[in-house]
N, C-alpha and C positions, 0 to 999 in steps of 0.2 A: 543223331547218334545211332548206329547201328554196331550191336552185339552177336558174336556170332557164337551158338552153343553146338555142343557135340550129341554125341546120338545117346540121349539116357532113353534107357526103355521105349527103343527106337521111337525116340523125341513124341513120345506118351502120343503118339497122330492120335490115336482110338479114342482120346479122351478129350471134349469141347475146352478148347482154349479160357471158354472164359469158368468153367469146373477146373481145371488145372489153378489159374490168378486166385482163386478160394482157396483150393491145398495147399500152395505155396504162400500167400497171406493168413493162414491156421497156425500155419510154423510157430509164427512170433506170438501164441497164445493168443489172438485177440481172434472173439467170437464168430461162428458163422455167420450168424445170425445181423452181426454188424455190418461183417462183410457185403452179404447181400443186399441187407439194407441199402449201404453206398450203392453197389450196380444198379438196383431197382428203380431206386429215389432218382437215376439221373438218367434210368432205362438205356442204358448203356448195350449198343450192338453187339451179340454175342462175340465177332471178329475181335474185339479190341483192337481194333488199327488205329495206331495216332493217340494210345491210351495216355503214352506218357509225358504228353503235353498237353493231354486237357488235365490229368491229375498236377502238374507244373502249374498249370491257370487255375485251379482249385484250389492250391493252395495258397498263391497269390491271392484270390478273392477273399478264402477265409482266414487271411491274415490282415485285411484290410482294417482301416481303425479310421473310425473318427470320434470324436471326445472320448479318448480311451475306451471305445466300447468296440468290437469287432463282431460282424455275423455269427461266431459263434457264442458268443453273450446272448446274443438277442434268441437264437435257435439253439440250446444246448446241445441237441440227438446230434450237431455234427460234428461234437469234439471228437466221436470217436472215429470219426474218417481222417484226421489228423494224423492218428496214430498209422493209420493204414497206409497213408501216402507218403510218409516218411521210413516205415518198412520198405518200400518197393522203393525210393528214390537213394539210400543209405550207400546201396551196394547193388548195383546195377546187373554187373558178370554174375555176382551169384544169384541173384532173383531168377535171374534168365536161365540161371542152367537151374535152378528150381522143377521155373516149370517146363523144363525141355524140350523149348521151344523150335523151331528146324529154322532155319535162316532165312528163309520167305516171311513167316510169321515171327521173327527177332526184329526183322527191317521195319515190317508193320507195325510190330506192338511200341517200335520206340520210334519210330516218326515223326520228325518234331519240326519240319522243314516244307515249305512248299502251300499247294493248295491242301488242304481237307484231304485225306483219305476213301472218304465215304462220302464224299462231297456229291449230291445228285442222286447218290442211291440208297437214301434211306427219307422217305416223308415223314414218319414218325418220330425222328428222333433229335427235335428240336434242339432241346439242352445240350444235347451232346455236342452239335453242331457249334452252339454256343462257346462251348467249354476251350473250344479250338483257337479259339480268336484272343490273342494278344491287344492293351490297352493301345488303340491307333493312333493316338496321338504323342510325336517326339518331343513336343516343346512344351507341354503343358500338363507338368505335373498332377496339376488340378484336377483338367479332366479327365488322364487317366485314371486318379481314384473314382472320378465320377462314374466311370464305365464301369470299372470293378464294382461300384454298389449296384448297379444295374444288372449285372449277373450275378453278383449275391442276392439281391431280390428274386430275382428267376428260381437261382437255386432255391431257398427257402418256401417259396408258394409252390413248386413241384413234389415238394419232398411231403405236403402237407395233404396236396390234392391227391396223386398217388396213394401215400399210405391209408387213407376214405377210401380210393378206388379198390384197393385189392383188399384192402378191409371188406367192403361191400361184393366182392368178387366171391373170398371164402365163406362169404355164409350165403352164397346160393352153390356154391359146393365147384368154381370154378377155379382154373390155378392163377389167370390174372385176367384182369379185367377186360372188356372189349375194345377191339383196336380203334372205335370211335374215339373211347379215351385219350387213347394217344396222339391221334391225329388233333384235336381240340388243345391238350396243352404246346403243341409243336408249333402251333399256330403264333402262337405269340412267341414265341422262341424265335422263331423268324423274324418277326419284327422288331424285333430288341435286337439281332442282328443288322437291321439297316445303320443301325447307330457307326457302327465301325466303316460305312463306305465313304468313300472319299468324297461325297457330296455332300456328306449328312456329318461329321465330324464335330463341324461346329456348334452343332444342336443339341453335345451334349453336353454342355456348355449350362441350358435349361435342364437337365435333368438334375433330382435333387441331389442334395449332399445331406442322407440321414441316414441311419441303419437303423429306427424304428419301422418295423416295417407297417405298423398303421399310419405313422406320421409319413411314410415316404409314399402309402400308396394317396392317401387324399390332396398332397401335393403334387401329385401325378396327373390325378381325376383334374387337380383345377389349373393345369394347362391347357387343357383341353378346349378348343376354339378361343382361346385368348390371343387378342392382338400383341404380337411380338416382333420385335426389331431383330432382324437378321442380316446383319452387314455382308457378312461372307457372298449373300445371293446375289451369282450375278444373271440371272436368264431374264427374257423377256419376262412382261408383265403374267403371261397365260400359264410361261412354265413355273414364275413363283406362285399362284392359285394351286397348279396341280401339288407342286410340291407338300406346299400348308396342308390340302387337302391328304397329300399321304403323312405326312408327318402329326396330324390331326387323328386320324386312323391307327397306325402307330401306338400314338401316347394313351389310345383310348382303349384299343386290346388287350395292352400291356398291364394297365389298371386294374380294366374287368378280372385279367387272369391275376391279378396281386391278391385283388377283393376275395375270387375264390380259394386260395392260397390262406386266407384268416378266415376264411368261412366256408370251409370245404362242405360242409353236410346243405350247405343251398343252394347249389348247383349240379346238376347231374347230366348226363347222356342219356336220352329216350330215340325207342329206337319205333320209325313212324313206318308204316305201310309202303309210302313212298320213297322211302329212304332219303329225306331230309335232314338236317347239320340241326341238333334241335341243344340247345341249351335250357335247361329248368331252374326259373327261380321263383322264391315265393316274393309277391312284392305287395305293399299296403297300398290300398288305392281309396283315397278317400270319395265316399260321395258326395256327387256335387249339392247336394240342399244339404248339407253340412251336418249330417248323419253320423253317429261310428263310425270309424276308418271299419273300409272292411275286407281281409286278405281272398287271395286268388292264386290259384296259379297258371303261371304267364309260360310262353315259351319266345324267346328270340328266336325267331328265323332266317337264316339267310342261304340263299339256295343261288348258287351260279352257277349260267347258262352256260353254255360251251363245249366241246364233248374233254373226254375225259386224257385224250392225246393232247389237247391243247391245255389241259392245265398243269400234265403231269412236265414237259416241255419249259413253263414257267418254273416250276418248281426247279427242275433240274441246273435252271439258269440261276438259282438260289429267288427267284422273282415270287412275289404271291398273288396265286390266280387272282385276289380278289380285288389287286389295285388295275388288275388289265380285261377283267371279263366281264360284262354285263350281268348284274345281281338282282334278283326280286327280294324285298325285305316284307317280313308282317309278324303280327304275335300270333300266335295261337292261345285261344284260354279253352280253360275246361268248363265257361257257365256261358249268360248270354251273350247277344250282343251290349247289351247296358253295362255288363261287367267288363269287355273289351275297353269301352270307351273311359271306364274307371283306371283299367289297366294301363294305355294307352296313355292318359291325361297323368297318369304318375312316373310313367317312366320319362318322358317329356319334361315333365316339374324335376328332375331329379338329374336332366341331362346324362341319359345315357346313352350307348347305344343306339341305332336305329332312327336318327330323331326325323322321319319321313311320314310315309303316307303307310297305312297296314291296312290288311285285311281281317277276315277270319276264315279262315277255310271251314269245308265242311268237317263233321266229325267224321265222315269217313276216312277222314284222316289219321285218326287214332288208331293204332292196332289193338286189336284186343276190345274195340267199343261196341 
């Protein structure tokens, strides 16, 4: 759909499009505060191109139900985005000359047609990306709800993580959090994307059917390396290995990022000397003569080779470097090596992540050590 508005205060140009979708959403009395909320929670690129068909797929998602319960049940804070996306979608002509938009930016903001928008040029902003994509399947009702819970989980564990983030941003006196942030939740936004390609379709088939989102994530976790019947596959032997192995990968990102999503305060971004991908969590590790369990803190690492043209290349092609470039995995802990191998022997027992060979780097690893 494309609207075309006239020149109000010569089409407000001096004023950021996505400052303008605020004063024109104030109108109908519902809160700044809400408002931004919605932008933030789904870190929404300031352009809004293609806005009003992820807000279309947003509301599709959180209208989704199953045993009469819908996302927004389970997540209350997002009844009032509800409200917000049924303002803007009510009455289209007038929204638009609202926020008086110039016809470059009318065509953009209601783009509801075609590839992505911002498809390639944004790494950060997963969800969004997300938000874009319509249930892929025509013949199977089913699975389309299934997809829809699959970005209603997305949306919910971003909306949880973020709010920690720039929670944690304002009380070191920043206005939002560091773009490692963003680049870590986007990550799995992508891979909840493979679900919609025309290889992967059928897989979502195994994705659950719950909108608890503790019960949806631990039935997530325990797909992960289980032997599964998949008819649809038709490639050689080698390409269905690789396949499993990305769709293994996949199921297992998508988790971790659920996990942190219900447990936002045990996972963080640390930022290393070396400029390493560093995930922080605290995890129990019991020792081995059968001692008190006793905590540590661990870091997943995973660091890929390749320069930085060849990943960004992948990304663009919506690919992720990490199923195509040679990776080094290890922990990093903060005590000895005896504590690694406490560290190490728990994350293993608990099937997560990483389940390989690690190291421990030197502490000159740390900044600030």
């Amino acid at each position: 759909m494309s609207v075309r508005a006239g020149n109000i205060e010569d089409q407000k140009s001096r004023t950021p499009i996505r400052e303008r979708f605020v004063r024109a959403v104030a109108t109908k009395n519902i809160s700044r505060n809400q408002i931004e909320h919605m932008l933030r929670s789904i870190d929404l690129h300031y352009s809004l191109r293609g806005f009003v068909r992820r807000i279309r797929n947003l509301r599709r998602i959180l209208s989704t139900r199953v045993d009469n319960r819908s996302p927004v049940d389970e997540f209350p804070v997002l009844s009032a985005w509800i409200d917000i996306i049924d303002f803007v979608l009510e009455d289209p002509d007038r929204f638009t000359a609202s926020m008086g938009l110039t016809r470059d930016e009318s065509d953009d903001f209601w783009n509801e047609v075609g590839t992505d928008p911002v498809h390639g040029k944004m790494e950060d902003h997963g969800l969004e990306s997300l938000l874009w994509i319509t249930p892929p399947s025509s013949d199977s009702a089913s699975r389309n709800v299934q997809f829809s819970l699959l970005q209603a989980q997305m949306v919910m564990a971003q909306t949880s993580i973020l709010a920690q983030e720039y929670g944690e941003a304002k009380s070191k006196g920043a206005e939002k959090p560091d773009h490692r942030v963003f680049q870590s939740v986007s990550r799995a936004a992508r891979e909840a994307k493979r679900f919609a390609r025309k290889g992967w379709i059928h897989s979502i088939d195994l994705l659950p059917n719950l909108i608890d989102r503790k019960e949806y994530r631990e039935n997530l976790e325990a797909l992960v390396g289980k032997p599964r019947n998949l008819p649809h596959l038709e490639f050689a032997d080698s390409d269905v290995a690789s396949f499993l192995d990305h769709l293994d990968n996949a199921l297992d990102r998508i988790a971790h990022f659920l996990d942190r999503g219900l447990n936002p305060g045990i996972s963080e971004k640390r930022e290393y000397s070396k400029g390493l991908d560093i995930e922080l969590s605290r995890t129990p590790a019991e020792r081995a003569n059968g001692q008190d369990p006793s905590v540590a803190d661990s870091e997943i690492v995973s660091r890929l080779k390749g320069s930085e043209d060849q990943k960004r290349a992948l990304e663009d092609a919506d690919e992720s470097p990490a199923d195509h470039l040679p990776r080094r995995d290890f922990i990093l802990v903060s005590g000895s090596a005896e504590t690694a191998n406490w560290i190490r022997a728990a994350q293993e027992r608990a099937n997560q992540m990483l389940p390989r060979t690690y190291s421990e780097p030197h502490q000159a690893n740390f900044s600030g050590c």
